[in-house]
mmCIF file as Biopython writes it, N, C-alpha, C and O atoms, coordinates in Angstrom:
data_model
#
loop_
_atom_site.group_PDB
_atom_site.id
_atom_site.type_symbol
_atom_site.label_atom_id
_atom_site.label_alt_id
_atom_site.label_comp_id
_atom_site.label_asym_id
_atom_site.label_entity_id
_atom_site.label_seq_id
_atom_site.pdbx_PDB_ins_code
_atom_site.Cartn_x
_atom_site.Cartn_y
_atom_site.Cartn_z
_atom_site.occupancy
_atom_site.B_iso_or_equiv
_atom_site.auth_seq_id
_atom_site.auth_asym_id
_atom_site.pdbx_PDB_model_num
ATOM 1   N N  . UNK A ? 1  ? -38.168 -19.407 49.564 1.0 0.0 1  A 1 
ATOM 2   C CA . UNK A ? 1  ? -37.143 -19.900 48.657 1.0 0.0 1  A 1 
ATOM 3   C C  . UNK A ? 1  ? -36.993 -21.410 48.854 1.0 0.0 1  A 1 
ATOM 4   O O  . UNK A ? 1  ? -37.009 -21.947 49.961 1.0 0.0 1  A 1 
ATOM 5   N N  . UNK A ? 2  ? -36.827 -22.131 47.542 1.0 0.0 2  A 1 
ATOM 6   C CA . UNK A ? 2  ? -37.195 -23.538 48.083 1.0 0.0 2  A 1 
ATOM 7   C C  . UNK A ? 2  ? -35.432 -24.122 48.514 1.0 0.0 2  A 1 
ATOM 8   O O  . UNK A ? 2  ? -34.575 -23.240 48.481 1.0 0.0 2  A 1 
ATOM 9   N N  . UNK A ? 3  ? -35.098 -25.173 48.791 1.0 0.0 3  A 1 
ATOM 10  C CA . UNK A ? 3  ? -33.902 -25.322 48.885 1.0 0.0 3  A 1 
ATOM 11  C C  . UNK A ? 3  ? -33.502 -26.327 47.440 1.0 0.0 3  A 1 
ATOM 12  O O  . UNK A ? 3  ? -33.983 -27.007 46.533 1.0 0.0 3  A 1 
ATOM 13  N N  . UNK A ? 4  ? -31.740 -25.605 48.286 1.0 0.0 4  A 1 
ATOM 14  C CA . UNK A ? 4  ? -31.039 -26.021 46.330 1.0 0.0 4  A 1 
ATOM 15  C C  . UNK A ? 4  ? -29.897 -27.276 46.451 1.0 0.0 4  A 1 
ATOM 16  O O  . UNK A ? 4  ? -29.202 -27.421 47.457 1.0 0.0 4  A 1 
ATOM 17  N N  . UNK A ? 5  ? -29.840 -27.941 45.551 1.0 0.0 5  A 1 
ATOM 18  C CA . UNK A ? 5  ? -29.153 -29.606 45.531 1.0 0.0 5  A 1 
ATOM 19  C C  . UNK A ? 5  ? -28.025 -29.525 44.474 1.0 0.0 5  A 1 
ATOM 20  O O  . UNK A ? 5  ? -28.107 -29.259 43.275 1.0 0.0 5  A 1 
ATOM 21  N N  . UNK A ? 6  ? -26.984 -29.816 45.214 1.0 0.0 6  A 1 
ATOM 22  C CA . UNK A ? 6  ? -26.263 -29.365 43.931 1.0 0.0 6  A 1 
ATOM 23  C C  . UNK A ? 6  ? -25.195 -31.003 44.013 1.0 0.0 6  A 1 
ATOM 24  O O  . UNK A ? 6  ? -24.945 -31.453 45.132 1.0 0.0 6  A 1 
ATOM 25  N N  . UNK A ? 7  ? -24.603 -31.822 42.605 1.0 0.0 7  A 1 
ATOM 26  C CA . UNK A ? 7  ? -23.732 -32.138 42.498 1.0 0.0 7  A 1 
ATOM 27  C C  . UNK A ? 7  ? -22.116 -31.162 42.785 1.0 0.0 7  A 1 
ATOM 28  O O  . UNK A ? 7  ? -21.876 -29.998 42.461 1.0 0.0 7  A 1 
ATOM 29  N N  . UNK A ? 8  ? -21.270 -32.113 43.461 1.0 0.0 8  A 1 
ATOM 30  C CA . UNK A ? 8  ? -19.984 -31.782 42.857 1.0 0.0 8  A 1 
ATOM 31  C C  . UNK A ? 8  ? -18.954 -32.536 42.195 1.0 0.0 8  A 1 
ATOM 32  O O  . UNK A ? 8  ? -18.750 -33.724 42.448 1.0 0.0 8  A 1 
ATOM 33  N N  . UNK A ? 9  ? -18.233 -31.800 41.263 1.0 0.0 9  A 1 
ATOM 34  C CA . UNK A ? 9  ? -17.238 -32.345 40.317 1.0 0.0 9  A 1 
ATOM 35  C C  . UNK A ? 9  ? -15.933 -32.573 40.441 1.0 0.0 9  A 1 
ATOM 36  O O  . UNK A ? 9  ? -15.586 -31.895 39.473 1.0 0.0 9  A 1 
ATOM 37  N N  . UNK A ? 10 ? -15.206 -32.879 40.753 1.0 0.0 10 A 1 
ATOM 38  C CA . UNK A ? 10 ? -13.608 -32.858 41.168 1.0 0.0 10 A 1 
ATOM 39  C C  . UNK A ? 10 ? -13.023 -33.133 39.975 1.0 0.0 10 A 1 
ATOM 40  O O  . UNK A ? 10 ? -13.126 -34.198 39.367 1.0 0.0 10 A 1 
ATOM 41  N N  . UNK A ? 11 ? -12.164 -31.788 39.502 1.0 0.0 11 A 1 
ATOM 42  C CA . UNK A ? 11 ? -11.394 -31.863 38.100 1.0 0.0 11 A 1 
ATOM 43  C C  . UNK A ? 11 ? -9.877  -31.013 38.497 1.0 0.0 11 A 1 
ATOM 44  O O  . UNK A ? 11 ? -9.798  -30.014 39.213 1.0 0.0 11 A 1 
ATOM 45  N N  . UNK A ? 12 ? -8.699  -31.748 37.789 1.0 0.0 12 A 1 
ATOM 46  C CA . UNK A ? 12 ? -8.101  -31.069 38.078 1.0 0.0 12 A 1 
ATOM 47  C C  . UNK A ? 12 ? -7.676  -29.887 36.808 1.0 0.0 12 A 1 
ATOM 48  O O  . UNK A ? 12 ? -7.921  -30.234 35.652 1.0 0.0 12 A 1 
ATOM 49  N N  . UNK A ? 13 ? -7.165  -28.767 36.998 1.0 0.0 13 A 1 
ATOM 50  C CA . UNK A ? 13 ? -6.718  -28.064 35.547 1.0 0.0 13 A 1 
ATOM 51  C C  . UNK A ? 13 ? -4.888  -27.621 35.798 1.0 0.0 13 A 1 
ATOM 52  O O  . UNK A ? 13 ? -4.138  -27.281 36.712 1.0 0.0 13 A 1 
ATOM 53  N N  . UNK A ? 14 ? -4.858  -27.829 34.690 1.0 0.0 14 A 1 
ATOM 54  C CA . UNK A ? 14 ? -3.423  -27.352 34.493 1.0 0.0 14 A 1 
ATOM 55  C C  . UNK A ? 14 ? -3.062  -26.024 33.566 1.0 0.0 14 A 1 
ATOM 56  O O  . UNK A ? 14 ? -3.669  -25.636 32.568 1.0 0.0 14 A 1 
ATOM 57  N N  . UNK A ? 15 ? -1.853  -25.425 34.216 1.0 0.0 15 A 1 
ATOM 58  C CA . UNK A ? 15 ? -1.556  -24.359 33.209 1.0 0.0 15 A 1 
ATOM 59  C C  . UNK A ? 15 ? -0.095  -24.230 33.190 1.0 0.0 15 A 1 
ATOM 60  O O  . UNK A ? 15 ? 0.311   -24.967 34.089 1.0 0.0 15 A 1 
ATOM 61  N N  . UNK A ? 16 ? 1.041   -23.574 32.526 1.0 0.0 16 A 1 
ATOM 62  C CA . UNK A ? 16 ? 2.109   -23.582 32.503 1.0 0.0 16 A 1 
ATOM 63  C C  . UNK A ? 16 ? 2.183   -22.039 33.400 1.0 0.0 16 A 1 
ATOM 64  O O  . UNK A ? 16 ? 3.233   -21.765 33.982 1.0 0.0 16 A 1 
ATOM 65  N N  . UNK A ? 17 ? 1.114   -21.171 33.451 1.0 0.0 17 A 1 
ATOM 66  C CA . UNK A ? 17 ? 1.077   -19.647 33.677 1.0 0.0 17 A 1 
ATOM 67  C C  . UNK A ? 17 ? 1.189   -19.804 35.326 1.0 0.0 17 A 1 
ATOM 68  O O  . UNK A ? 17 ? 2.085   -19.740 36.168 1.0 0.0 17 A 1 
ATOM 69  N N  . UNK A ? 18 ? 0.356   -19.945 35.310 1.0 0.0 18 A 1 
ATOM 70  C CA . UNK A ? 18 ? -0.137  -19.666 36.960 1.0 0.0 18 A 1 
ATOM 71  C C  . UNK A ? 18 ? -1.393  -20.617 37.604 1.0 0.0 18 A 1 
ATOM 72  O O  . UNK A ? 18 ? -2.209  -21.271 36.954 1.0 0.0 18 A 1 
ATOM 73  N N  . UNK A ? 19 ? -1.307  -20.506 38.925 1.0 0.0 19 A 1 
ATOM 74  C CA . UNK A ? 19 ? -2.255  -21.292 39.650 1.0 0.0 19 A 1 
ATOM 75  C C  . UNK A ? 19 ? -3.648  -20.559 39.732 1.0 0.0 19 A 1 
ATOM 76  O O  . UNK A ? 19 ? -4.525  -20.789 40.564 1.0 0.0 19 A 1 
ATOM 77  N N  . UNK A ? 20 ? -3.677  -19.851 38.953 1.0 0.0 20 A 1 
ATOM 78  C CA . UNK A ? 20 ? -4.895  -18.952 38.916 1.0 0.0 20 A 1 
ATOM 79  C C  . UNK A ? 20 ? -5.357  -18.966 37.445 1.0 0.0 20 A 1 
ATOM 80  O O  . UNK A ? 20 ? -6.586  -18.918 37.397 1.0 0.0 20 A 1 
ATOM 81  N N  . UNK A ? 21 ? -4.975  -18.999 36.645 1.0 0.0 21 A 1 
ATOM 82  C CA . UNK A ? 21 ? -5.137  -19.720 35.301 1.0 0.0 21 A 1 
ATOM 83  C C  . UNK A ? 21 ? -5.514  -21.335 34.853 1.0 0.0 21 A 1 
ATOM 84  O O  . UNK A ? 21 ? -6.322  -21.741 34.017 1.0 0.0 21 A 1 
ATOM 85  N N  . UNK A ? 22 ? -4.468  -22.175 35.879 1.0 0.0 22 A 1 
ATOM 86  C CA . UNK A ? 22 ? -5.068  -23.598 35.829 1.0 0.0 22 A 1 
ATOM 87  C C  . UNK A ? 22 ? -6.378  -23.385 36.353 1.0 0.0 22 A 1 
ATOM 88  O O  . UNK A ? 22 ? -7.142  -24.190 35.821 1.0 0.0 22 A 1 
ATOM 89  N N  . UNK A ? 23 ? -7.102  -22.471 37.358 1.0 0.0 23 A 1 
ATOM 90  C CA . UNK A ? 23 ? -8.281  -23.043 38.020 1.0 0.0 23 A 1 
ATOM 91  C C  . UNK A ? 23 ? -9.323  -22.281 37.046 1.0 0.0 23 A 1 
ATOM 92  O O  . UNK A ? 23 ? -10.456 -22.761 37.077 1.0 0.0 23 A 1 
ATOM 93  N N  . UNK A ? 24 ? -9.150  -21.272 36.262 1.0 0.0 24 A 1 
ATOM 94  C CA . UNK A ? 24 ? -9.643  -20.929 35.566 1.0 0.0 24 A 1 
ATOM 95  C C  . UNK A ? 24 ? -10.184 -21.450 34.260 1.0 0.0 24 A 1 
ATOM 96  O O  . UNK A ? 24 ? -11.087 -21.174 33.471 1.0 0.0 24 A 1 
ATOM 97  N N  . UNK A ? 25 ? -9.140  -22.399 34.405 1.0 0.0 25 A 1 
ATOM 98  C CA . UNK A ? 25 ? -9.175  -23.537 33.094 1.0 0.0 25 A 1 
ATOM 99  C C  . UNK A ? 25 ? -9.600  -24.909 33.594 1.0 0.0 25 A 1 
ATOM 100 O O  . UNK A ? 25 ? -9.254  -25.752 32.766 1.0 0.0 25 A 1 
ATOM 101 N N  . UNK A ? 26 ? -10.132 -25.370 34.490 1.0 0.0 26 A 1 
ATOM 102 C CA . UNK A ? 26 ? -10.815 -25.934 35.163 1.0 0.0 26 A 1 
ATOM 103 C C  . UNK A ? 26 ? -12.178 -25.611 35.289 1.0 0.0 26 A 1 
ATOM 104 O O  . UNK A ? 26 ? -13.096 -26.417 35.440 1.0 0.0 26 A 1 
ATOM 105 N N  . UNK A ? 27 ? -12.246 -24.569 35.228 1.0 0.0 27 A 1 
ATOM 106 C CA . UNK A ? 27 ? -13.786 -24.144 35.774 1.0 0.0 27 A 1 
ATOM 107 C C  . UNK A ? 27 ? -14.616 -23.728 34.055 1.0 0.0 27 A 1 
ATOM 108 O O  . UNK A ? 27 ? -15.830 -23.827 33.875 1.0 0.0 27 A 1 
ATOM 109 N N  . UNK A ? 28 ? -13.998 -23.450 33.389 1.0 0.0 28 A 1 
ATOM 110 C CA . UNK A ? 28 ? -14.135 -23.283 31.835 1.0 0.0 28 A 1 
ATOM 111 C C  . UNK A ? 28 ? -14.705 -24.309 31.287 1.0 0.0 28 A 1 
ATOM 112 O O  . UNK A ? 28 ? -15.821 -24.475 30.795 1.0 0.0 28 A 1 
ATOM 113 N N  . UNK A ? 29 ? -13.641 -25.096 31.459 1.0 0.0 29 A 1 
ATOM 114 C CA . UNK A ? 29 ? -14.009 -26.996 30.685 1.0 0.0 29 A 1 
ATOM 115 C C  . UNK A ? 29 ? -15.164 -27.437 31.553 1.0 0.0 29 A 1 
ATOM 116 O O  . UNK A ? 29 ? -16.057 -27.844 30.811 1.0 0.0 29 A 1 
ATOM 117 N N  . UNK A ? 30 ? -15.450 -27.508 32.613 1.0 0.0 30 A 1 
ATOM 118 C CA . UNK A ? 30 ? -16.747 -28.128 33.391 1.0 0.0 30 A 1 
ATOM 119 C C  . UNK A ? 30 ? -17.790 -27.543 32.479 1.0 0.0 30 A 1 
ATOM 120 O O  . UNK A ? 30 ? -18.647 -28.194 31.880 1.0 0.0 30 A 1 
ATOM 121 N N  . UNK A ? 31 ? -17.575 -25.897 32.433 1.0 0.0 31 A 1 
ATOM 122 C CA . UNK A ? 31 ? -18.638 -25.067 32.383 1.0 0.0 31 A 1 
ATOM 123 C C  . UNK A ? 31 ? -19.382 -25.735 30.763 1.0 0.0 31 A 1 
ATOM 124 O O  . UNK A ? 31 ? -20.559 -25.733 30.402 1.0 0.0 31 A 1 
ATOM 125 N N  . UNK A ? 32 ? -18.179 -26.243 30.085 1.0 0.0 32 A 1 
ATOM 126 C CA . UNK A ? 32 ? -18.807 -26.493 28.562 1.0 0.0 32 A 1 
ATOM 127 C C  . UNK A ? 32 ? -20.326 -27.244 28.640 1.0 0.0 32 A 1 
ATOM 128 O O  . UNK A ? 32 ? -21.245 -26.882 27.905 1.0 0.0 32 A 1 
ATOM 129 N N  . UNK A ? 33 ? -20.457 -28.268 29.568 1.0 0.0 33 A 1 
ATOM 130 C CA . UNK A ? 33 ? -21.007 -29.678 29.899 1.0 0.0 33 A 1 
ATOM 131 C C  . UNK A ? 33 ? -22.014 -29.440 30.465 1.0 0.0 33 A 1 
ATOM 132 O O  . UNK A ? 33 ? -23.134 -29.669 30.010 1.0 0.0 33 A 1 
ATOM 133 N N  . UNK A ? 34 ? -21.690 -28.798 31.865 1.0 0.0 34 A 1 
ATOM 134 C CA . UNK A ? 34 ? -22.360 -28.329 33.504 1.0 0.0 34 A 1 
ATOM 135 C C  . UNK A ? 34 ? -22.864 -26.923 33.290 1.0 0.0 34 A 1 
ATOM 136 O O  . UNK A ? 34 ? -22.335 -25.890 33.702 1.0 0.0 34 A 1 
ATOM 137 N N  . UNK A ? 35 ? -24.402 -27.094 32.305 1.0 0.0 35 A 1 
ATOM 138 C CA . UNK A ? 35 ? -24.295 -25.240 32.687 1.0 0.0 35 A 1 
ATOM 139 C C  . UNK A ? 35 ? -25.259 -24.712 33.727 1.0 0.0 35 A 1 
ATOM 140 O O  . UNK A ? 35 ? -25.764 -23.599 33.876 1.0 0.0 35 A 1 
ATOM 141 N N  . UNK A ? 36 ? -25.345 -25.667 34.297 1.0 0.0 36 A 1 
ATOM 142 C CA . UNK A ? 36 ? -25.903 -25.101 36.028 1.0 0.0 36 A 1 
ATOM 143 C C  . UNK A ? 36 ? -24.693 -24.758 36.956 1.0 0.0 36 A 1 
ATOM 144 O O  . UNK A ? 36 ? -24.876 -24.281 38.076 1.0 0.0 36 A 1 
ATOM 145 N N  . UNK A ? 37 ? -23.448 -25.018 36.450 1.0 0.0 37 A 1 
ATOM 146 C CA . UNK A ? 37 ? -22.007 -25.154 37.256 1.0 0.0 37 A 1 
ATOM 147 C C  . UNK A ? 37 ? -22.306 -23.119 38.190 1.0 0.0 37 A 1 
ATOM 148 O O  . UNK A ? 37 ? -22.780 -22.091 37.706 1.0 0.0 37 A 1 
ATOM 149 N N  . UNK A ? 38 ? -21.913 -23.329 39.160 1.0 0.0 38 A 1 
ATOM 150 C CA . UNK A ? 38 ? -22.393 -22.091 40.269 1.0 0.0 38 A 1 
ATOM 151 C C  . UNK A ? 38 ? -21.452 -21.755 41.383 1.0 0.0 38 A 1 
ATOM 152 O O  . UNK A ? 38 ? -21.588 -20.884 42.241 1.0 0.0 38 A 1 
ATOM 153 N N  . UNK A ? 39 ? -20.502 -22.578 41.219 1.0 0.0 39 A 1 
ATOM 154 C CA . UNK A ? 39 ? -19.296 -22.305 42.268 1.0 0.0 39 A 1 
ATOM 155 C C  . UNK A ? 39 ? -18.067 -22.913 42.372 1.0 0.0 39 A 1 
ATOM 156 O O  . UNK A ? 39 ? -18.081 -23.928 41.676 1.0 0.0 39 A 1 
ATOM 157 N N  . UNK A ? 40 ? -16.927 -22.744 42.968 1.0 0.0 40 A 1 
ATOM 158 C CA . UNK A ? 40 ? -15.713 -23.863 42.932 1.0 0.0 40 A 1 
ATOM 159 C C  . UNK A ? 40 ? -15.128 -23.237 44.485 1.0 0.0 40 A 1 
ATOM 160 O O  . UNK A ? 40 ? -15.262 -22.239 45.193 1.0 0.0 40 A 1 
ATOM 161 N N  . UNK A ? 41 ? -14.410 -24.530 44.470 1.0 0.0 41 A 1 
ATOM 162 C CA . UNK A ? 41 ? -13.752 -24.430 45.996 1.0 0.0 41 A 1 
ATOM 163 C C  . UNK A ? 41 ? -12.275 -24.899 45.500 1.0 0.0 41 A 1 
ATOM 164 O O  . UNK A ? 41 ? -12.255 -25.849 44.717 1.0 0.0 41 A 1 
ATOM 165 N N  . UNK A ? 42 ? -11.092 -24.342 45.870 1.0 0.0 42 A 1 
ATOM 166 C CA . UNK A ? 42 ? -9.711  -24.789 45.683 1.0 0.0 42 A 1 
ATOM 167 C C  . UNK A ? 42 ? -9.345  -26.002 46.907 1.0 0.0 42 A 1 
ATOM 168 O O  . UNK A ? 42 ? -9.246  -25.762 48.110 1.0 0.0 42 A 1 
ATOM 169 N N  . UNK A ? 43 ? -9.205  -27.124 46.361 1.0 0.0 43 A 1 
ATOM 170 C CA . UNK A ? 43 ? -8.646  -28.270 47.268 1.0 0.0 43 A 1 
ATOM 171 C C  . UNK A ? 43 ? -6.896  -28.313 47.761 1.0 0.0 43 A 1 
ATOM 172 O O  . UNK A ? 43 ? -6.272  -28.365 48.821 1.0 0.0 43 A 1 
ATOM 173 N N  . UNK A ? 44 ? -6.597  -28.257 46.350 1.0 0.0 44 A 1 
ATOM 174 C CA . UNK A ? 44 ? -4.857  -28.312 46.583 1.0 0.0 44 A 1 
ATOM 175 C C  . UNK A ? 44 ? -4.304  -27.495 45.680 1.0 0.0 44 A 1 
ATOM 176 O O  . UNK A ? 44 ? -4.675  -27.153 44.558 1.0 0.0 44 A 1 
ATOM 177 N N  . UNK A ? 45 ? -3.455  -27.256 46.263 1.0 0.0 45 A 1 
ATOM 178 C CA . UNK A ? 45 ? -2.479  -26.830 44.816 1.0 0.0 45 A 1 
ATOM 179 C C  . UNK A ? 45 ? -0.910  -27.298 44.738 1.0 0.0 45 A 1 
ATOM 180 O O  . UNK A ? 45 ? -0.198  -27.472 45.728 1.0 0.0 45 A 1 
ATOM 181 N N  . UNK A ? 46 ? -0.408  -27.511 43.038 1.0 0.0 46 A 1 
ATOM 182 C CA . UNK A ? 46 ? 0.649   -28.570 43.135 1.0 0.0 46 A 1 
ATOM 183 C C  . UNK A ? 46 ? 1.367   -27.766 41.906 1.0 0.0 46 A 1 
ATOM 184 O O  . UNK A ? 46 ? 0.939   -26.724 41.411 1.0 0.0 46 A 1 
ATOM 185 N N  . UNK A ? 47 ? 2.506   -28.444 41.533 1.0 0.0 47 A 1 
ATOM 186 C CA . UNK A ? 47 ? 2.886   -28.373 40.029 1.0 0.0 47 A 1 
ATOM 187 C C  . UNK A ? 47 ? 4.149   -29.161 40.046 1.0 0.0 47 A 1 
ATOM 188 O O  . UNK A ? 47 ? 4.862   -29.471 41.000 1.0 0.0 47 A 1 
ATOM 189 N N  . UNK A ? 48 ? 4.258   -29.399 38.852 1.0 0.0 48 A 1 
ATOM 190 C CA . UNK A ? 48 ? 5.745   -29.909 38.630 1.0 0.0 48 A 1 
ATOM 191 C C  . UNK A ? 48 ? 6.715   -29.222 38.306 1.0 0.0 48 A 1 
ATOM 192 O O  . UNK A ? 48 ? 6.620   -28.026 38.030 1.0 0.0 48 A 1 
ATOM 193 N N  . UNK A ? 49 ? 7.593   -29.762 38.295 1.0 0.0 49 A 1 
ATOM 194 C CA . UNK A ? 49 ? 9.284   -29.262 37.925 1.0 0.0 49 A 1 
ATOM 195 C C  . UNK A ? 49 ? 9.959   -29.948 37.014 1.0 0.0 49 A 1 
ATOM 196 O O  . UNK A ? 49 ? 9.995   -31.155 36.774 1.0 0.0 49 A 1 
ATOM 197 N N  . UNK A ? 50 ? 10.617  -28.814 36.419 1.0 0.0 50 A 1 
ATOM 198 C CA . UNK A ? 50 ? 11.982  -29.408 35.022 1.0 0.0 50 A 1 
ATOM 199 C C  . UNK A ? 50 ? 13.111  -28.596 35.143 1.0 0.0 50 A 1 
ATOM 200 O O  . UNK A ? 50 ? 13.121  -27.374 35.294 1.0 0.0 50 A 1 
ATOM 201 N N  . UNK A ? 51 ? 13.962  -29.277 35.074 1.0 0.0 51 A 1 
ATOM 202 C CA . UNK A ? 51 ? 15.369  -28.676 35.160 1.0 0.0 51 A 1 
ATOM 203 C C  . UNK A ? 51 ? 15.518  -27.701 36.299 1.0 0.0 51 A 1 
ATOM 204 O O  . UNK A ? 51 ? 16.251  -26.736 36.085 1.0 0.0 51 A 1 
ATOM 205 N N  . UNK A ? 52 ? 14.960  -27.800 37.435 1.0 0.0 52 A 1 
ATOM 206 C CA . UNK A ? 52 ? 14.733  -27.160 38.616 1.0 0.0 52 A 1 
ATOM 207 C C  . UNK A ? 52 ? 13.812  -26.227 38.461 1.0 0.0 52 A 1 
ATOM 208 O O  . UNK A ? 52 ? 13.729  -25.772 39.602 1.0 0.0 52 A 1 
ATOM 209 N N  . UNK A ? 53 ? 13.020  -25.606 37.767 1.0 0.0 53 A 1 
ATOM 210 C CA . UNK A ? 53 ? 12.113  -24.567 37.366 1.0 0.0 53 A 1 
ATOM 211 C C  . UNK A ? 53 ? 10.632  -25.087 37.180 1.0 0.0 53 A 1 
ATOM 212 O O  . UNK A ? 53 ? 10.377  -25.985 36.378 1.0 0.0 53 A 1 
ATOM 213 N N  . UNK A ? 54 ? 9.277   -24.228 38.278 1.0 0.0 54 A 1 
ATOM 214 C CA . UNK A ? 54 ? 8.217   -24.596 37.445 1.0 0.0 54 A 1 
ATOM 215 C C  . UNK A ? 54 ? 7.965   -24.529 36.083 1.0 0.0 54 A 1 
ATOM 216 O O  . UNK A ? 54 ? 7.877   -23.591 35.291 1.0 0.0 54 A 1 
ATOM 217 N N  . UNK A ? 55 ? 7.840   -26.101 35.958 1.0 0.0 55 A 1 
ATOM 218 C CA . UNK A ? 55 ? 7.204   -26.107 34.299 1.0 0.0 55 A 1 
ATOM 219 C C  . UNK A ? 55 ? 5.490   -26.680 34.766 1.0 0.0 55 A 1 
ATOM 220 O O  . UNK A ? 55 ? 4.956   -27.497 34.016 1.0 0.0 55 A 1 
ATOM 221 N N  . UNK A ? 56 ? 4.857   -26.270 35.809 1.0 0.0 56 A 1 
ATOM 222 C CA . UNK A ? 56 ? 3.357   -26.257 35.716 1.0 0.0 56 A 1 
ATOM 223 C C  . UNK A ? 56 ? 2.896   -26.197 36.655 1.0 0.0 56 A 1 
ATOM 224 O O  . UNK A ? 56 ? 3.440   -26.893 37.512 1.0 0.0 56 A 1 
ATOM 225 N N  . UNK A ? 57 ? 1.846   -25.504 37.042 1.0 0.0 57 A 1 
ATOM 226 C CA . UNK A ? 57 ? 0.619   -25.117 38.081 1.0 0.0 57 A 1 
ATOM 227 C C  . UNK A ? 57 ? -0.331  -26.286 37.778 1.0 0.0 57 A 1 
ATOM 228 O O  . UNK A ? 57 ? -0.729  -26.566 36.647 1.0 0.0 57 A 1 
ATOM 229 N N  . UNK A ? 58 ? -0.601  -26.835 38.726 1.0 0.0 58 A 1 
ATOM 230 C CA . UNK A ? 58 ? -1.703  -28.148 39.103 1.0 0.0 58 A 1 
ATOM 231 C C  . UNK A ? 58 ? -3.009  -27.325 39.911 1.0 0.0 58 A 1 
ATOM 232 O O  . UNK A ? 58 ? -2.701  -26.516 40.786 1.0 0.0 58 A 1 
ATOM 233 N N  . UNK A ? 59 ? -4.142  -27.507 39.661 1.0 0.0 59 A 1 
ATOM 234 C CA . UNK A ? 59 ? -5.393  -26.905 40.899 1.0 0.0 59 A 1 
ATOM 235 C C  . UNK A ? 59 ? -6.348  -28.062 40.344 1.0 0.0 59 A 1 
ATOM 236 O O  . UNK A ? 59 ? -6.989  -28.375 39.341 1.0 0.0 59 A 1 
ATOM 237 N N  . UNK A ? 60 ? -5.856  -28.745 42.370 1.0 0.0 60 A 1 
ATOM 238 C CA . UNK A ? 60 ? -7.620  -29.215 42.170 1.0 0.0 60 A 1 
ATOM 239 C C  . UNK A ? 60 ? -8.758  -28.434 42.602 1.0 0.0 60 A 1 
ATOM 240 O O  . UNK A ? 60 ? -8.805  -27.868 43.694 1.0 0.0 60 A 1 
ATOM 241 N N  . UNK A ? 61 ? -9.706  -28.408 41.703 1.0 0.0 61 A 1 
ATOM 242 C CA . UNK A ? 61 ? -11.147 -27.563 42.262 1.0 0.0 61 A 1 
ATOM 243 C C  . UNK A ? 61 ? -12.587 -28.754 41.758 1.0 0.0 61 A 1 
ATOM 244 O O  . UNK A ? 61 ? -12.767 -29.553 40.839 1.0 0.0 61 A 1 
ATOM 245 N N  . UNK A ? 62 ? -13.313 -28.319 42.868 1.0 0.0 62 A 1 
ATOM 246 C CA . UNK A ? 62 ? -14.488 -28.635 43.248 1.0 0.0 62 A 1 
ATOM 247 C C  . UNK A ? 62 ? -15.125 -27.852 42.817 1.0 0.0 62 A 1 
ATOM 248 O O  . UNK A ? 62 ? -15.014 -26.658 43.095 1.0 0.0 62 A 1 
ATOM 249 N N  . UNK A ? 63 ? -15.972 -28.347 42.010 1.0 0.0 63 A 1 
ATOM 250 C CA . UNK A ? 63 ? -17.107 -27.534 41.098 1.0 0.0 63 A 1 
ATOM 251 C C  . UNK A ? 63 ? -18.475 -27.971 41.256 1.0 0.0 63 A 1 
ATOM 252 O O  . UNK A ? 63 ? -18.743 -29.061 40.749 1.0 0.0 63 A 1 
ATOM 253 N N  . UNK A ? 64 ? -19.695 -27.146 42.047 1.0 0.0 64 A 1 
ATOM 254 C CA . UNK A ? 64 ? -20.664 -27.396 42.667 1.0 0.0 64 A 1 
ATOM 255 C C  . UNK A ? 64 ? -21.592 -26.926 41.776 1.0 0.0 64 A 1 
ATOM 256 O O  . UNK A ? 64 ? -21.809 -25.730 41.582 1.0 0.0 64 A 1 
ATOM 257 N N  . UNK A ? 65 ? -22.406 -28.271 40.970 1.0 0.0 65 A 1 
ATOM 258 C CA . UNK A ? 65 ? -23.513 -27.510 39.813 1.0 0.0 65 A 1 
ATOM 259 C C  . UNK A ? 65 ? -25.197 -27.801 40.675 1.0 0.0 65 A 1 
ATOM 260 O O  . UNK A ? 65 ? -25.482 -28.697 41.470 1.0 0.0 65 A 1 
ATOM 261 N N  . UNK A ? 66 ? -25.894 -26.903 40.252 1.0 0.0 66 A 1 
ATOM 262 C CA . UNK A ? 66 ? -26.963 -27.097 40.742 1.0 0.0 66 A 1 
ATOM 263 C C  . UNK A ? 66 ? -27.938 -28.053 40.265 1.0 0.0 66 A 1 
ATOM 264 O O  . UNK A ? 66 ? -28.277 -27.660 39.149 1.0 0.0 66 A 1 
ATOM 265 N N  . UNK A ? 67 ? -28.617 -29.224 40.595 1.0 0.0 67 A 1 
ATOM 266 C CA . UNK A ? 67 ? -29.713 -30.228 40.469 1.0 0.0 67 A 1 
ATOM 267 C C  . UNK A ? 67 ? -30.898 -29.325 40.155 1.0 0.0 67 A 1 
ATOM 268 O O  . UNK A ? 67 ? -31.320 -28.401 40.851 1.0 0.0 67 A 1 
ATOM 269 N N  . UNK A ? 68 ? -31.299 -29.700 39.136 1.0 0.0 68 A 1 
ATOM 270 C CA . UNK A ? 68 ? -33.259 -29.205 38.862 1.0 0.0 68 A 1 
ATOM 271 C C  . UNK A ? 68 ? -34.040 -30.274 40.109 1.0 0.0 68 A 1 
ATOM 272 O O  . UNK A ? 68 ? -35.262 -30.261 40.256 1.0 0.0 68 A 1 
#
């Protein structure tokens, strides 16, 4: 097996739902562009607030596409 080279991407995604939806929506939008895209790693996770209540899920993810 020969060995494999991959770029990575650092994007963040947002969702109003959940932190599992922003990264999902992160990994979606790369995928449009990157279609060697082959993995993600969760860096952080964040969101903001309104009127004391999450109004959003933040995920940064690392998205590792593979090099020809």
């Amino acid at each position: 097996m020969a060995d494999s080279i991959f770029k990575k991407i650092q994007v963040v995604g947002t969702s109003p739902v959940s932190f599992a939806d922003a990264a999902a929506k992160a990994v979606a939008k790369v995928a449009e562009t990157e279609k060697k895209a082959s993995w993600f790693e969760v860096v952080e996770l964040r969101g903001a607030i309104a009127d004391g209540k999450v109004s959003q899920y933040q995920v940064t993810v690392n998205i590792g596409c593979k090099l020809d």
